[in-house]
PDB file as gemmi writes it, atoms N, CA and C in Angstrom:
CRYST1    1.000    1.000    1.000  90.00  90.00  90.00 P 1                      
ATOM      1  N   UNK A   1      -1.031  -1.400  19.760  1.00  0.00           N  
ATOM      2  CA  UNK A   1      -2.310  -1.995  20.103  1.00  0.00           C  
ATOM      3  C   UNK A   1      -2.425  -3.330  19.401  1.00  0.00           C  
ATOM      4  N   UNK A   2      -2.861  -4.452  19.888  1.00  0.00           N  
ATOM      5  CA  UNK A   2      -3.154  -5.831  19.569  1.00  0.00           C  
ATOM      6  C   UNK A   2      -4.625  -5.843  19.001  1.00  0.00           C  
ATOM      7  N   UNK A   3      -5.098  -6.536  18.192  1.00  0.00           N  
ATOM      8  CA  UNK A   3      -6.232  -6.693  17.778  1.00  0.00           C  
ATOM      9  C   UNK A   3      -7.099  -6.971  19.380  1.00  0.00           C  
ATOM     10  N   UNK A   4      -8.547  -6.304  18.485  1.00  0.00           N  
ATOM     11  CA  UNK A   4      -9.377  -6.257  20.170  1.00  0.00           C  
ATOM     12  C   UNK A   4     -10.448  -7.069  19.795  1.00  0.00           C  
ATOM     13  N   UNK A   5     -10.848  -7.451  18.509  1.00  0.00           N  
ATOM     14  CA  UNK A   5     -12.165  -8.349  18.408  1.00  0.00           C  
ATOM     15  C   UNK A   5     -11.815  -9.108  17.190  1.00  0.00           C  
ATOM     16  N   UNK A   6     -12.628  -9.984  17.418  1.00  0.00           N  
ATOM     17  CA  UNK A   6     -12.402 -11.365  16.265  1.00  0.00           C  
ATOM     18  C   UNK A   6     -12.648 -10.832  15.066  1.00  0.00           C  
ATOM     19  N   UNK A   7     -13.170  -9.824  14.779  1.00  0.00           N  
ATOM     20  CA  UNK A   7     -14.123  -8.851  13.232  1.00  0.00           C  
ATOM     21  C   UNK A   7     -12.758  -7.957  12.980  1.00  0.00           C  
ATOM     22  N   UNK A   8     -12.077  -7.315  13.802  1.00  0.00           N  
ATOM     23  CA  UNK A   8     -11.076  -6.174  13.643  1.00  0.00           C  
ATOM     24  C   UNK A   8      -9.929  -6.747  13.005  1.00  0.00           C  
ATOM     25  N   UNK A   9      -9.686  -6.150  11.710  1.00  0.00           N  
ATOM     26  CA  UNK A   9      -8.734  -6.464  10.811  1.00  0.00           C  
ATOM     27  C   UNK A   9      -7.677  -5.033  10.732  1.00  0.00           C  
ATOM     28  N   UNK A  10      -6.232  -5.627  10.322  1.00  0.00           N  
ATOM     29  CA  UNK A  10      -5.148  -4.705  11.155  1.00  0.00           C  
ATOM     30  C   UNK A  10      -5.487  -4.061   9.110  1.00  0.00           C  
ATOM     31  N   UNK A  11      -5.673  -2.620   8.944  1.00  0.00           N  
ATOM     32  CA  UNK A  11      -5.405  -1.988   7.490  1.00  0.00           C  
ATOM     33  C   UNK A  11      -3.930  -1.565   7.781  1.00  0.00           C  
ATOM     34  N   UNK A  12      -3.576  -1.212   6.315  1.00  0.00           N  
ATOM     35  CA  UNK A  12      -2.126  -1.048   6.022  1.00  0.00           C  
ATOM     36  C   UNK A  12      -2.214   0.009   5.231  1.00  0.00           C  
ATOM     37  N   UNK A  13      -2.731   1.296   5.077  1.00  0.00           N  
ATOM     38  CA  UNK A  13      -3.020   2.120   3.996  1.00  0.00           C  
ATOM     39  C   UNK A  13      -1.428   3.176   3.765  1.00  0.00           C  
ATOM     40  N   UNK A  14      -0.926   2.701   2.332  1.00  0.00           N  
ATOM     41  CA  UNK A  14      -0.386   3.329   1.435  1.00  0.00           C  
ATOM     42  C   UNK A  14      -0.374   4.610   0.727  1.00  0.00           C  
ATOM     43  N   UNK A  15       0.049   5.825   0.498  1.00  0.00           N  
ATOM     44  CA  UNK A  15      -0.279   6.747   0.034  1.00  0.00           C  
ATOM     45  C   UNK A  15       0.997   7.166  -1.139  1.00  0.00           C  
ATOM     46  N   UNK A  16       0.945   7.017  -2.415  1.00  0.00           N  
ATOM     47  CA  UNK A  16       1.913   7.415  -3.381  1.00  0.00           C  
ATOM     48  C   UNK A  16       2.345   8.967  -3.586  1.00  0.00           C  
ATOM     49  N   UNK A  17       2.955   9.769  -3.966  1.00  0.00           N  
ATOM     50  CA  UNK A  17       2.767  10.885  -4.716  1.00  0.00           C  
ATOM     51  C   UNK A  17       4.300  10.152  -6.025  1.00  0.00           C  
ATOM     52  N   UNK A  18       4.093  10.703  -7.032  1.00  0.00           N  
ATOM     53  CA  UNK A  18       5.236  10.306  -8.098  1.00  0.00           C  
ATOM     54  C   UNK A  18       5.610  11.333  -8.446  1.00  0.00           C  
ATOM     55  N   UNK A  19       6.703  11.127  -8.776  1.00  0.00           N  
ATOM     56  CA  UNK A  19       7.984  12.014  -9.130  1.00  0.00           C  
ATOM     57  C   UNK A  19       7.424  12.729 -10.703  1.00  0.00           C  
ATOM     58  N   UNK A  20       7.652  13.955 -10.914  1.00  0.00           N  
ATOM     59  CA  UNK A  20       7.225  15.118 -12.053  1.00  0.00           C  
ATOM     60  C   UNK A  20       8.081  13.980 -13.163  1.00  0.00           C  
ATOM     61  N   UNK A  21       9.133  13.353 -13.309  1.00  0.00           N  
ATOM     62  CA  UNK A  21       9.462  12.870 -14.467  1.00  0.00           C  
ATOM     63  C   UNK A  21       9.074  11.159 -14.904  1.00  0.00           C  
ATOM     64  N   UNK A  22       7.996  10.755 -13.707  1.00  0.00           N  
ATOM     65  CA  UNK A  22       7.474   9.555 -14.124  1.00  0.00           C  
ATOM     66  C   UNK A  22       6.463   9.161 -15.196  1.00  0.00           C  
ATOM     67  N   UNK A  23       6.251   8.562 -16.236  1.00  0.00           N  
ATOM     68  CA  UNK A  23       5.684   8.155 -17.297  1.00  0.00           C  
ATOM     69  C   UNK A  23       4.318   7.666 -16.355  1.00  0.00           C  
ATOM     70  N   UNK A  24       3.435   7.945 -17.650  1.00  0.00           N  
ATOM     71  CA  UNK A  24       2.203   7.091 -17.258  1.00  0.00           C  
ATOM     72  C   UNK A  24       2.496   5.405 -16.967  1.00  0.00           C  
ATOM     73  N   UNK A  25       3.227   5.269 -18.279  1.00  0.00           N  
ATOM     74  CA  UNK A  25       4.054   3.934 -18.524  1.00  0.00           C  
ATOM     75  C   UNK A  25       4.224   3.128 -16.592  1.00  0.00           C  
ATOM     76  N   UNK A  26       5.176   4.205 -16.085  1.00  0.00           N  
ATOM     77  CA  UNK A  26       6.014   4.094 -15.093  1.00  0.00           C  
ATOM     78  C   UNK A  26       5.114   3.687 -13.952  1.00  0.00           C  
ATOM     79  N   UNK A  27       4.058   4.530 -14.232  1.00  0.00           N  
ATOM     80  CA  UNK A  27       3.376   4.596 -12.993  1.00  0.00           C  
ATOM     81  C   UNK A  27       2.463   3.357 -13.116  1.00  0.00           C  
ATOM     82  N   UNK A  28       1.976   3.003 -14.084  1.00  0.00           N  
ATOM     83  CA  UNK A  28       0.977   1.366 -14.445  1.00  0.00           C  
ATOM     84  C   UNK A  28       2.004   0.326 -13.863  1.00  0.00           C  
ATOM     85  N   UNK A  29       2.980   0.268 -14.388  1.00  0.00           N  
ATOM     86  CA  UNK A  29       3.923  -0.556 -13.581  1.00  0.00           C  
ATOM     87  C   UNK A  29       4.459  -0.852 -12.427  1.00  0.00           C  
ATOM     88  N   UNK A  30       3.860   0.171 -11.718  1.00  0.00           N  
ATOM     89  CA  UNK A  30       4.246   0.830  -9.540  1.00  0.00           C  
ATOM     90  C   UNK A  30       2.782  -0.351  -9.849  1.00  0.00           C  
ATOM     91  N   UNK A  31       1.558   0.106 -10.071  1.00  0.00           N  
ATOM     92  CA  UNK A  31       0.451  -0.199  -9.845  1.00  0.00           C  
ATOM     93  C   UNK A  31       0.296  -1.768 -10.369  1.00  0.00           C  
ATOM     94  N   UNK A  32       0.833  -2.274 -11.447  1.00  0.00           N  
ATOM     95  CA  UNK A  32       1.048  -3.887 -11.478  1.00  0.00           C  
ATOM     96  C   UNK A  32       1.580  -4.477 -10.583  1.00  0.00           C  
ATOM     97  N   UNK A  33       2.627  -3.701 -10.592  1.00  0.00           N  
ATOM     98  CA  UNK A  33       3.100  -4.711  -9.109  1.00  0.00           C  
ATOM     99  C   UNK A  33       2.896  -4.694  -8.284  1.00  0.00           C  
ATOM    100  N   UNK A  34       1.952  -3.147  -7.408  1.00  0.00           N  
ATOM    101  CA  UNK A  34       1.611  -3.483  -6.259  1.00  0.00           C  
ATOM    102  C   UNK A  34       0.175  -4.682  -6.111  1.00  0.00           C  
ATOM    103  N   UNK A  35      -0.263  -4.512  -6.788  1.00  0.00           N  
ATOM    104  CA  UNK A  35      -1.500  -5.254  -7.307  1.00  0.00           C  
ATOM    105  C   UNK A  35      -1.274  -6.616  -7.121  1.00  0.00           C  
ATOM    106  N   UNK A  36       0.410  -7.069  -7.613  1.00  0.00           N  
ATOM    107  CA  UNK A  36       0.723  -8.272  -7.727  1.00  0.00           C  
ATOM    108  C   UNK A  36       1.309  -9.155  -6.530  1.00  0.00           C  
ATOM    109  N   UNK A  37       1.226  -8.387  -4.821  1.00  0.00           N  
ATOM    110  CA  UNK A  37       2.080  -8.677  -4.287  1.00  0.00           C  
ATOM    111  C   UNK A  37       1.316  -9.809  -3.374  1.00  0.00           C  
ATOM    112  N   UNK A  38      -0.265  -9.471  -3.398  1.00  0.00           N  
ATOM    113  CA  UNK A  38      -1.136 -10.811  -2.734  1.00  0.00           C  
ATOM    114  C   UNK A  38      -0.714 -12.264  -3.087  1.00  0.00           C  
ATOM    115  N   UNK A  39      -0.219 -12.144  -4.588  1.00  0.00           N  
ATOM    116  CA  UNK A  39      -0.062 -13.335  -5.219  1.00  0.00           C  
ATOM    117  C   UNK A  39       1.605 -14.321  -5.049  1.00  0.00           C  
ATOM    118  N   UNK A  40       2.086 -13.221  -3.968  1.00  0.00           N  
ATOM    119  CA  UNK A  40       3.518 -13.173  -4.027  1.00  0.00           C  
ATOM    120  C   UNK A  40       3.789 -13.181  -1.987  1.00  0.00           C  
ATOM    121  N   UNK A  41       2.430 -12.667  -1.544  1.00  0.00           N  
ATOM    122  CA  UNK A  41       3.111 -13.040   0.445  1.00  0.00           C  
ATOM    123  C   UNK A  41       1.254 -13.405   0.445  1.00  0.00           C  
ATOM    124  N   UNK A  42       1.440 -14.291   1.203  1.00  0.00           N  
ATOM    125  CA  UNK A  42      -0.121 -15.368   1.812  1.00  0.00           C  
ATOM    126  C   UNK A  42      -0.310 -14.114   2.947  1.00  0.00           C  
ATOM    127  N   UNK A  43       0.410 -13.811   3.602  1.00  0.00           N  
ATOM    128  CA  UNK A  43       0.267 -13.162   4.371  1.00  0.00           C  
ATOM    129  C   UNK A  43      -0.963 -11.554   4.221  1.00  0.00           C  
ATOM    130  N   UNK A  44      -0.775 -10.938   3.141  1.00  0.00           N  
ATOM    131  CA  UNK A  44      -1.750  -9.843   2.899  1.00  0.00           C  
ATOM    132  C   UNK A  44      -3.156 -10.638   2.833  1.00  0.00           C  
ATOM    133  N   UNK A  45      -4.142 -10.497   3.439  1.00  0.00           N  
ATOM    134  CA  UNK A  45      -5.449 -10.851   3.145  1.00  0.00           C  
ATOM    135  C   UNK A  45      -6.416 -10.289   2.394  1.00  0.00           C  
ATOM    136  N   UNK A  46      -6.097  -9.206   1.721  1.00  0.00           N  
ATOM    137  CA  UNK A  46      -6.837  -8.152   0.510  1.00  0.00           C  
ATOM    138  C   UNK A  46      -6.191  -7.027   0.166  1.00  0.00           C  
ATOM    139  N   UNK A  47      -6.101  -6.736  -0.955  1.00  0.00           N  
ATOM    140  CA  UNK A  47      -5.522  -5.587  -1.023  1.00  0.00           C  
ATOM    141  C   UNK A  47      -6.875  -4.682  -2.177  1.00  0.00           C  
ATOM    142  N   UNK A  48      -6.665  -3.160  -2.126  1.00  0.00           N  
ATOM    143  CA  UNK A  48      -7.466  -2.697  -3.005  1.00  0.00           C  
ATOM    144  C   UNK A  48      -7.173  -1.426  -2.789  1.00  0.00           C  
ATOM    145  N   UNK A  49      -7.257  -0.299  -3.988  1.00  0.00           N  
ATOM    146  CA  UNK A  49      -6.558   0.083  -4.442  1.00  0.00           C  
ATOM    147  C   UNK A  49      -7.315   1.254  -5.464  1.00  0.00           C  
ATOM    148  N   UNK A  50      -6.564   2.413  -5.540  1.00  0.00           N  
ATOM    149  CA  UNK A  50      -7.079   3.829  -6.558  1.00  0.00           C  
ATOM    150  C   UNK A  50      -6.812   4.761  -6.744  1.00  0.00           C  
ATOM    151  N   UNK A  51      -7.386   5.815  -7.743  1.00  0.00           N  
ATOM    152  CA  UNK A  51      -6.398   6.855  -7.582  1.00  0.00           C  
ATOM    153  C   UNK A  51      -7.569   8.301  -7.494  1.00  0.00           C  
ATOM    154  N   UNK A  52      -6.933   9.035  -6.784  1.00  0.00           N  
ATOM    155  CA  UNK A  52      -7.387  10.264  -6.392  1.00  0.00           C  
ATOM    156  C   UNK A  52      -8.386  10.899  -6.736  1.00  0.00           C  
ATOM    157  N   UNK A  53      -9.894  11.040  -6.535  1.00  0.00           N  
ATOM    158  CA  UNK A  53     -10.842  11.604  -7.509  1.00  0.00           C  
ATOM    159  C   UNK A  53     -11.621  12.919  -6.178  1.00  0.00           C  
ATOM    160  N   UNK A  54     -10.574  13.168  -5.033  1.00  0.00           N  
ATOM    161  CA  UNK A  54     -11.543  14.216  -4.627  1.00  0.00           C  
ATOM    162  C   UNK A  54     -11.752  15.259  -4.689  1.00  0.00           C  
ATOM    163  N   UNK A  55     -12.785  15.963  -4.884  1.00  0.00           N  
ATOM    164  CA  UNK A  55     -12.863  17.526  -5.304  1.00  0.00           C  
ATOM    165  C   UNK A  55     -12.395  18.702  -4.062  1.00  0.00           C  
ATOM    166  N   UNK A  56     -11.934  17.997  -3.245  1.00  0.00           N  
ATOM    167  CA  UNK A  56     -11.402  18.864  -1.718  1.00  0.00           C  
ATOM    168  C   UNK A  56     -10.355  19.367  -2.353  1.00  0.00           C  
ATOM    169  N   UNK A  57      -9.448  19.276  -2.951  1.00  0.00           N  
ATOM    170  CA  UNK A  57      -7.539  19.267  -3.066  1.00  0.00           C  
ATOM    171  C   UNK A  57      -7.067  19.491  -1.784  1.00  0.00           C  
ATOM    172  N   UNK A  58      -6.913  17.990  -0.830  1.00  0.00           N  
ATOM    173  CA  UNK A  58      -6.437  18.137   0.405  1.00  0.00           C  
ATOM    174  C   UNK A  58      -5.496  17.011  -0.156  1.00  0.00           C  
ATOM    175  N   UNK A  59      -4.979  16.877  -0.958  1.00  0.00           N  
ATOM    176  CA  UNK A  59      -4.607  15.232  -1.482  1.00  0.00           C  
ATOM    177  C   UNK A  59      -3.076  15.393  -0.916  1.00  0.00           C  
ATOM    178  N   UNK A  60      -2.500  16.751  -0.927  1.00  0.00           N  
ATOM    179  CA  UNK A  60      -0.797  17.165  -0.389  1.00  0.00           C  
ATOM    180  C   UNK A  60      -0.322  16.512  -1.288  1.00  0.00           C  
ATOM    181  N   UNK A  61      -0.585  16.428  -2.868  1.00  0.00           N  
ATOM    182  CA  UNK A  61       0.056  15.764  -4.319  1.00  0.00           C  
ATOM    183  C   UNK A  61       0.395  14.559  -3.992  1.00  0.00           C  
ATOM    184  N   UNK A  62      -0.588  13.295  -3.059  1.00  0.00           N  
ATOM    185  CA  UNK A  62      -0.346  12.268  -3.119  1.00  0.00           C  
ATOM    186  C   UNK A  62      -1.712  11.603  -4.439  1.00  0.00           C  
ATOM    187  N   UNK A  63      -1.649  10.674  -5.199  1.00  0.00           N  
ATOM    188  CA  UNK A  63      -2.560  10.529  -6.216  1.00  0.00           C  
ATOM    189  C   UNK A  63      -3.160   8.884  -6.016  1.00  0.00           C  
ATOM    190  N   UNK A  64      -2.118   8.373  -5.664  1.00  0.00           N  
ATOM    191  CA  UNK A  64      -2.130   6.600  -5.536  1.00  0.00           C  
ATOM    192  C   UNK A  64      -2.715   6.175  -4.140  1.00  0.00           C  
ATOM    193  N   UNK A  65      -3.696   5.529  -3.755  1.00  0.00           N  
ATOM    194  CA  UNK A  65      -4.075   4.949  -2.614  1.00  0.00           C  
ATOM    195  C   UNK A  65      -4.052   3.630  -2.357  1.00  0.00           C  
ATOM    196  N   UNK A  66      -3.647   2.521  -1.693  1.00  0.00           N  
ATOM    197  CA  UNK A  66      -3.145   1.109  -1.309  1.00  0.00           C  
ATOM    198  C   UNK A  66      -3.841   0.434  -0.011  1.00  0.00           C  
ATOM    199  N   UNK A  67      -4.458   0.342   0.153  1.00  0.00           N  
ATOM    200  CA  UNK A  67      -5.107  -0.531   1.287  1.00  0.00           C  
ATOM    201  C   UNK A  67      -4.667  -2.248   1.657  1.00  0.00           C  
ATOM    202  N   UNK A  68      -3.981  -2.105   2.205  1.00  0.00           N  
ATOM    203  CA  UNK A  68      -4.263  -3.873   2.511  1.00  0.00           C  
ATOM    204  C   UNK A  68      -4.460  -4.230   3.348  1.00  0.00           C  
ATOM    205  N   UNK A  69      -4.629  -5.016   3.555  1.00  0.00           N  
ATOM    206  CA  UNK A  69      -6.003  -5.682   4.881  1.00  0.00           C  
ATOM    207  C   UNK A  69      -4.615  -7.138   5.538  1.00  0.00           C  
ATOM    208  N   UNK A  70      -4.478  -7.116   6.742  1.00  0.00           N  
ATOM    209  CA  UNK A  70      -4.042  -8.680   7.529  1.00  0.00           C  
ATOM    210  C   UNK A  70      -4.559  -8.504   8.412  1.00  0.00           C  
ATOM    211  N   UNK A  71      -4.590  -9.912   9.271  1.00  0.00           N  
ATOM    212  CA  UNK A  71      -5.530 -10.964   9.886  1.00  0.00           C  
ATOM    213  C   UNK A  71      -5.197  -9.909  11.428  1.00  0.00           C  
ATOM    214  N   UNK A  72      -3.410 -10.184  11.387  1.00  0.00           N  
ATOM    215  CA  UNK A  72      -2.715  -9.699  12.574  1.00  0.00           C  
ATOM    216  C   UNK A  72      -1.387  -8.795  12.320  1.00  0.00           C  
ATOM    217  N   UNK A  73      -1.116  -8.690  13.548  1.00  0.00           N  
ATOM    218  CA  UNK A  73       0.357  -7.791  13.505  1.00  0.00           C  
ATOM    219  C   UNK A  73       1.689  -8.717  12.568  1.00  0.00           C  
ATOM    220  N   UNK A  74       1.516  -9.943  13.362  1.00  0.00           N  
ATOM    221  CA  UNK A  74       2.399 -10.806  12.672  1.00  0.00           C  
ATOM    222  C   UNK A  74       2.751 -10.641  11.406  1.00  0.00           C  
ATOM    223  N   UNK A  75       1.198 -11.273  10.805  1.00  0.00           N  
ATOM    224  CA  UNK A  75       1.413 -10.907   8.908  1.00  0.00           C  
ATOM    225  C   UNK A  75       1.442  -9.803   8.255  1.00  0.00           C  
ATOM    226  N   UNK A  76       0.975  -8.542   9.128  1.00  0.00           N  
ATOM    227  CA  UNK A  76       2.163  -7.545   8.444  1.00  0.00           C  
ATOM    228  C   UNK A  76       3.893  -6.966   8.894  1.00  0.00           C  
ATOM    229  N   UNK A  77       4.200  -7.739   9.535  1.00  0.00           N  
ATOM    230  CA  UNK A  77       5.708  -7.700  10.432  1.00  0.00           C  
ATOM    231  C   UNK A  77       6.103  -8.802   9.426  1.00  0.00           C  
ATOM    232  N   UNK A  78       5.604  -9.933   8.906  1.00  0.00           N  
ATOM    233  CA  UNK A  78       5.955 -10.765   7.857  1.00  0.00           C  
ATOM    234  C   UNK A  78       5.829 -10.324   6.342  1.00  0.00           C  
ATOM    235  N   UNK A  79       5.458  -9.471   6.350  1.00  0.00           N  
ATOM    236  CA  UNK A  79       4.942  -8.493   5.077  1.00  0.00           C  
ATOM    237  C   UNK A  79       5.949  -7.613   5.021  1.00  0.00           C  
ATOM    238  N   UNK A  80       6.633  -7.128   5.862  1.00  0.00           N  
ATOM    239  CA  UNK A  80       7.640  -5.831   5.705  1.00  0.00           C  
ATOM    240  C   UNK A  80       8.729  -6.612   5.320  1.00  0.00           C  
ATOM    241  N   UNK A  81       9.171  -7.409   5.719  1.00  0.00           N  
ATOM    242  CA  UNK A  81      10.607  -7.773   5.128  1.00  0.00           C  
ATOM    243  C   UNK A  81      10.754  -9.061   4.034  1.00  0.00           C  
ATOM    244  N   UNK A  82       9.780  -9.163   3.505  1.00  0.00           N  
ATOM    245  CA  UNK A  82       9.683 -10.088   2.861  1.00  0.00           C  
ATOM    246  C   UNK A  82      10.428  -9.843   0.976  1.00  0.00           C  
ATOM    247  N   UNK A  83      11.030 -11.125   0.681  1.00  0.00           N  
ATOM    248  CA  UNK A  83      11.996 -10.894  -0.497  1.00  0.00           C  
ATOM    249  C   UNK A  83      11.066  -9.749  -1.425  1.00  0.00           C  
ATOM    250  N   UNK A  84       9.434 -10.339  -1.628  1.00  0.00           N  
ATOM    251  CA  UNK A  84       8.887  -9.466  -2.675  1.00  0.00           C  
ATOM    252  C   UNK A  84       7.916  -8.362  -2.642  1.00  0.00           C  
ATOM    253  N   UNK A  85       8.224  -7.879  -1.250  1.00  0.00           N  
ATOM    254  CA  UNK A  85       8.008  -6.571  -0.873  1.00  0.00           C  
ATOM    255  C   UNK A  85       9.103  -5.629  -1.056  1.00  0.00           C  
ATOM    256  N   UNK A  86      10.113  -6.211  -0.500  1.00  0.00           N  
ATOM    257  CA  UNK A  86      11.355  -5.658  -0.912  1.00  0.00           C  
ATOM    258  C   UNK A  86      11.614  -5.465  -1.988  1.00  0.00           C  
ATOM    259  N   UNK A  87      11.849  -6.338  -2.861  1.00  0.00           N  
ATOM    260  CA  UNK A  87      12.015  -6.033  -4.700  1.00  0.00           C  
ATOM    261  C   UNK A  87      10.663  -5.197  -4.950  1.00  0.00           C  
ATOM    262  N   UNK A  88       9.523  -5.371  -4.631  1.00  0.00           N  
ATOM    263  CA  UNK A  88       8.972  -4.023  -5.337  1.00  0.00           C  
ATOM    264  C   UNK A  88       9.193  -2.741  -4.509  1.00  0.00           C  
ATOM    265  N   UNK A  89       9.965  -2.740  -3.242  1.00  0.00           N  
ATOM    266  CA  UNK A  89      10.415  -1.104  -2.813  1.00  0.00           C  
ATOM    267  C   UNK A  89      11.233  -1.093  -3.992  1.00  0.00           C  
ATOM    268  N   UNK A  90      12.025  -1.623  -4.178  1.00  0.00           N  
ATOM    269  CA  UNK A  90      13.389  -1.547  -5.098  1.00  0.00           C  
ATOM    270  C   UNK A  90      12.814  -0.512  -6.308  1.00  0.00           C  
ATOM    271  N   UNK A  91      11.876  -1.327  -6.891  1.00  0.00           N  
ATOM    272  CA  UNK A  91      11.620  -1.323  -8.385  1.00  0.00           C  
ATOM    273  C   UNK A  91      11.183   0.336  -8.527  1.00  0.00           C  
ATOM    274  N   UNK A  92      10.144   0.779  -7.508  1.00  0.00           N  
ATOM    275  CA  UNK A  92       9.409   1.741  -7.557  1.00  0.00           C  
ATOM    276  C   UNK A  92      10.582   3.141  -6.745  1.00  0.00           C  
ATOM    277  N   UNK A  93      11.384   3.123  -6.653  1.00  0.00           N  
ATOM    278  CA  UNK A  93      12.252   4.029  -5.885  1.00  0.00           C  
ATOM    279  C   UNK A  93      12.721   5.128  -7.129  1.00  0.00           C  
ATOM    280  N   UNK A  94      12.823   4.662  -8.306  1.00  0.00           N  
ATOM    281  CA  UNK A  94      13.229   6.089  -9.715  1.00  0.00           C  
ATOM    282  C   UNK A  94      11.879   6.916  -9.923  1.00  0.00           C  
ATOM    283  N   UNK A  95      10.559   6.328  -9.370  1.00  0.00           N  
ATOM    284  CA  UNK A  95       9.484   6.608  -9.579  1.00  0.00           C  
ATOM    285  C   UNK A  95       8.246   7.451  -8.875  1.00  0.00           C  
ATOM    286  N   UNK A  96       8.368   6.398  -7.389  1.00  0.00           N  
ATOM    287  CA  UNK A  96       7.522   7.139  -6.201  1.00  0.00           C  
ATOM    288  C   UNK A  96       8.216   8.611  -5.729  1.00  0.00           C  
ATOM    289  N   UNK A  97       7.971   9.525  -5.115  1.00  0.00           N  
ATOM    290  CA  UNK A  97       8.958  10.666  -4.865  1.00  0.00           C  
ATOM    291  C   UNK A  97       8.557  10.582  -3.577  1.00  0.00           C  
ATOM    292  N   UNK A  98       7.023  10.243  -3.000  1.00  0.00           N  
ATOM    293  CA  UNK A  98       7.161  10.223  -1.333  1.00  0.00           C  
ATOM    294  C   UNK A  98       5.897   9.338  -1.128  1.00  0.00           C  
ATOM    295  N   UNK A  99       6.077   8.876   0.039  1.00  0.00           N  
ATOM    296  CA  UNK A  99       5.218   7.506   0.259  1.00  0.00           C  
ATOM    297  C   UNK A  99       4.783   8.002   1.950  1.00  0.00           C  
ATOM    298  N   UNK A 100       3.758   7.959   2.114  1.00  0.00           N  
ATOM    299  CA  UNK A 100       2.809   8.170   3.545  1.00  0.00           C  
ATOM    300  C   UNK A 100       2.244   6.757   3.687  1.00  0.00           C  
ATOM    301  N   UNK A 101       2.381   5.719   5.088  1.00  0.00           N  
ATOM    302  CA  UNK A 101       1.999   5.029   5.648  1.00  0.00           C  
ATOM    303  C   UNK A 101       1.314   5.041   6.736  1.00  0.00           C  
ATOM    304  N   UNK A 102       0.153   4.612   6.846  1.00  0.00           N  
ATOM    305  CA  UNK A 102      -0.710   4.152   8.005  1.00  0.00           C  
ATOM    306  C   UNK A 102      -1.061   3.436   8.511  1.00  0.00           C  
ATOM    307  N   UNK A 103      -1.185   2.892   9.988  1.00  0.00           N  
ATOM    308  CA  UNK A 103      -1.712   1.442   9.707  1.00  0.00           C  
ATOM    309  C   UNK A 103      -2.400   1.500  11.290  1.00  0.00           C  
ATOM    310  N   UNK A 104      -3.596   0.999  11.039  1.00  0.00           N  
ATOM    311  CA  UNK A 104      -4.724   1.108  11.958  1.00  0.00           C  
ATOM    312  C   UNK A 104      -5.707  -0.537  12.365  1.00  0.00           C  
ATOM    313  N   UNK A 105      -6.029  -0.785  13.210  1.00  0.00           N  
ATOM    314  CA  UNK A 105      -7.144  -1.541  13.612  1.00  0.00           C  
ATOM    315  C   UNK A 105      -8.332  -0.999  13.500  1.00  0.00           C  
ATOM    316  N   UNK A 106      -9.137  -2.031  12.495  1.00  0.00           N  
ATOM    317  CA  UNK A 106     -10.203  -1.475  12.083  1.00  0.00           C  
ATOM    318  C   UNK A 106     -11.750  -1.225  12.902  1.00  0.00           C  
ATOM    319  N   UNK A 107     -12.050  -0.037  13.572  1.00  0.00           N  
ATOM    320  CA  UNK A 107     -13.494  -0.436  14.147  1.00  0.00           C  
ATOM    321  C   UNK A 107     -14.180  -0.235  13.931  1.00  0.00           C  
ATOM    322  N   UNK A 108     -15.629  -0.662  14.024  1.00  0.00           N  
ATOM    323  CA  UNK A 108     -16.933  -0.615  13.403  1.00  0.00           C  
ATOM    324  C   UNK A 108     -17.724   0.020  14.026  1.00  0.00           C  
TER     325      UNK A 108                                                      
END                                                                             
C-alpha cells in the first residue's frame, strides 16, 4: 500500500526480546544506539521508544519497543540498507535473541 493522505505517516515498529545472557550493560547499549540512528540516516523522521510496562503478560518475552516514523516507502527502503543500520544490526546480534517487525500506514 502507498501512502493515502498527506497526514499518513509510514510507522516502522520494532519489537526486541534479549537473550537470558545479556547484561543490563548490553542492553543500554542496543538502546544507545538505536536511539542514535536519527542522527546517523535523514531519512527516519522520529523515532521513540520503551520498555514493557503492561500488566496483560501478552508481551511473548519481547521487552524493547522502537517506533519510527518516515515520510514514505522510499525512506524506509533507504533506511534498510543503509551503512548505519547495518552496523547497528551487526552490533546487537550477541544480544537481541528475536526481533518482530511491523510496518503500517498510519490512520486516524
Amino acid at each position: 500500500m502507498t501512502e493515502n493522505l498527506a497526514t499518513s505517516v509510514l510507522r516502522h515498529v520494532v519489537l526486541f526480546n534479549f537473550k537470558a545472557t545479556a547484561t543490563p550493560a548490553q542492553s543500554q547499549e542496543v538502546e544507545r544506539a538505536f536511539v542514535a540512528l536519527p542522527t546517523q540516516i535523514p531519512n527516519i523522521r522520529t523515532l521513540e521508544w520503551g520498555t514493557n510496562v503492561s500488566p496483560e503478560n501478552l508481551s511473548a518475552g519481547y521487552t524493547h519497543c522502537f517506533l519510527l516514523t518516515f515520510a514514505t516507502e522510499a525512506d524506509r527502503d533507504a533506511y534498510l540498507p543503509h551503512p548505519a543500520h547495518k552496523a547497528f544490526v551487526a552490533l546487537i546480534q550477541p544480544y537481541v535473541g528475536q526481533v518482530l517487525v511491523v510496518d503500517y500506514w498510519s490512520q486516524a
